[in-house]
Each structure stands twice: as structure tokens, then as C-alpha cells.
N, C-alpha and C positions, 0 to 999 in steps of 0.2 A: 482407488487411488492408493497405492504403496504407500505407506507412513512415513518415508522420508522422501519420495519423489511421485511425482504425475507421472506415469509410462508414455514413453512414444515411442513408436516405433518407425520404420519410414516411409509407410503408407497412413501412420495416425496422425493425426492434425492434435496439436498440443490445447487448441479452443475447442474441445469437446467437453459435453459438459461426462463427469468421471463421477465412478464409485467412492464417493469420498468416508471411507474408511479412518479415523481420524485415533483410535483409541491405544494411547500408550506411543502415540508419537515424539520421537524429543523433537524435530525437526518439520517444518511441513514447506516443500516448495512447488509453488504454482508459476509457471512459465506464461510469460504473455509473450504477444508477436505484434504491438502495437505499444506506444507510450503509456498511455493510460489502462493500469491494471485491469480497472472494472471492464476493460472488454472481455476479459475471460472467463465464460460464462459460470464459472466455479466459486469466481470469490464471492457473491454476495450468500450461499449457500456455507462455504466454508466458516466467514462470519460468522454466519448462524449458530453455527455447531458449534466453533467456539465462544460461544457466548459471553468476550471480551465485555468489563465495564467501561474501560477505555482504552486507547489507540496510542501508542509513540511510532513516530515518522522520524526517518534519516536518511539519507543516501544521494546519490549526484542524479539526475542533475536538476539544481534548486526548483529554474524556472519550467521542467516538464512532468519527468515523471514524479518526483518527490511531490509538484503542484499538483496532479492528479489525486495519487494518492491521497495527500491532506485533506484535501477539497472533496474526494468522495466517500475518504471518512466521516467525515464531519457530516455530511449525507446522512450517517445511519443513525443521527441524533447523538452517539454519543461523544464524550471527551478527547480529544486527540492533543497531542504535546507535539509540537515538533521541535527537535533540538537542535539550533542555530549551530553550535559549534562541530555538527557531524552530516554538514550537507554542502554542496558546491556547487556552486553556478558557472556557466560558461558564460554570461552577460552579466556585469555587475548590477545592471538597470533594471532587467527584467529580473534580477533574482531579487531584489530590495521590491519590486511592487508584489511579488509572490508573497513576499513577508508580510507584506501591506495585506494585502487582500483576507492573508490567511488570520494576519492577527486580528481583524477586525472584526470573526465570523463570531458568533455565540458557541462554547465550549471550544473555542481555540488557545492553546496558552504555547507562549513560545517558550522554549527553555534553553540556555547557554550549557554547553559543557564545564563542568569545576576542571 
């Protein structure tokens, strides 16, 4: 894996699992083809290697991918933040029980943007 991107080319499928090469990267992006990250077969290995204490989650959209995300962080036992003021829902409803769900987990701490 290139330090700042996954290669594909147009016969490679971006869900394979890759040389993850990680060392002196400022950047590292992993391509999914599905909502939920952890299908690609990379990130639970890239975790690894980055041997993260804990997780901050942001991005659109509340109630899929950011809910994925959160919820499969929180999976690896450790501490995950999500920041309420730098994520977006398309459903007010399902985005308020995402919050619900996620604020209720053990090491979930919601955080507002200052």
C-alpha cells in the first residue's frame, strides 16, 4: 500500500487485502465499495499497525457510514469520540437514535464542536 493511497488499477478490486506499508505516512486512505468500512478487508489490520489509544469519528452521513464507523470502533475495545458538530444526517430521526445508540456504548463519549 503507497503511504498516501491504496493502488487500483482497472482490473484491481480496491477490497483486496494490500501491502500495508504504513512507515512515515502523513496520510493513509483506505477505499471502501460498501457503507460500512470494516468490509475492507485492510482496516482491521491497518488498526493494528496503527496502534491507535483511541478513535475520533466525523463525517456525513450520521445515520450510515459515520454509524458504522463508530459502532465498529468501539468493537476494538478502545475509546472512540464522535463529534456531534462535524457530522450530518439525512433523517433527523434516524440520525438522533445513531447518537442514542452510540452514546450509550461503554467508551463512547460524544463531543460538540467549540
Amino acid at each position: 500500500m503507497h503511504p498516501a493511497r491504496e493502488p487500483r488499477g482497472d482490473s484491481e478490486p480496491s477490497n483486496r487485502p494490500a501491502d500495508l506499508r504504513i512507515e512515515g505516512a502523513e496520510q493513509i486512505i483506505l477505499e471502501k465499495q460498501q457503507l460500512n468500512l470494516f468490509t475492507n478487508p485492510n482496516l482491521l489490520r491497518l488498526l493494528k499497525l496503527l496502534a491507535a489509544d483511541e478513535y475520533v469519528v466525523y463525517g456525513v452521513v450520521t445515520e450510515y457510514c459515520v454509524r458504522h464507523a463508530a459502532l465498529g470502533l468501539l468493537e476494538t475495545g478502545k475509546p472512540v469520540t464522535l463529534i456531534t458538530g462535524a457530522i450530518q444526517s439525512l433523517n433527523e430521526e434516524e440520525g438522533a437514535r445513531t447518537l442514542q445508540a452510540f452514546g450509550m456504548a461503554t467508551n463512547s463519549k460524544l463531543l460538540p464542536m467549540r
